[in-house]
N, C-alpha and C positions, 0 to 999 in steps of 0.2 A: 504494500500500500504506500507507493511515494520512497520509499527506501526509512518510513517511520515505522520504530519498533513502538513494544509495549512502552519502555522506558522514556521517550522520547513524549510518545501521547500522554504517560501522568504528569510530564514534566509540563506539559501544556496545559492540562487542567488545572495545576496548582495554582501556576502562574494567571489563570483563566480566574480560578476562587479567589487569589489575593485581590486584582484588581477590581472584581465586580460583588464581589462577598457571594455567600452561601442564600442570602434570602433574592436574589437577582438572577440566580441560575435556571429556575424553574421558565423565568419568563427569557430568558435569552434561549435557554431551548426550542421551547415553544417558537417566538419568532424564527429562529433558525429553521424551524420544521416547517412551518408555514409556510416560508419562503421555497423550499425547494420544493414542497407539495405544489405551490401557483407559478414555479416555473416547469414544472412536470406537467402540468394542467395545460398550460398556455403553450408548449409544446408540442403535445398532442392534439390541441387544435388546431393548430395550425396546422399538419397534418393532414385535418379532415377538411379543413379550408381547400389544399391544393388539390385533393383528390376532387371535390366536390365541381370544382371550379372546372378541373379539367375534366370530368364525365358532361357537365355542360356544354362545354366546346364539343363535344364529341356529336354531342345529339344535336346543337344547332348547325353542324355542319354534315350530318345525315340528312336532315330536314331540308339541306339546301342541294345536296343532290337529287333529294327524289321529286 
């Protein structure tokens, strides 16, 4: 994972607890999680945007052959 071991990731939570304390971690997770759920979310539509987009083309340009 990135060439971080175990030792390396507690060393970053510490340092993560000292500057935000123990009662702020709850909601930094939280945001954090949030965040990657609505860029996971908005990635996937976007997805269904281009498919949809281009099955439209498809058919308005069946429509104009026949």
């Amino acid at each position: 994972m990135f060439g971080i071991g175990l030792p390396e990731l507690l060393i970053i939570l510490l340092i993560v607890l000292i500057i935000f304390g123990a009662s702020r971690l709850p909601e930094i997770g939280s945001g954090i999680g949030q965040g990657i759920r609505n860029f996971r979310k908005a990635f996937k539509s976007e997805d269904k945007t281009i498919d949809i987009t281009s099955e439209k083309e498809l058919e308005e340009k069946n429509q104009k052959k026949s």
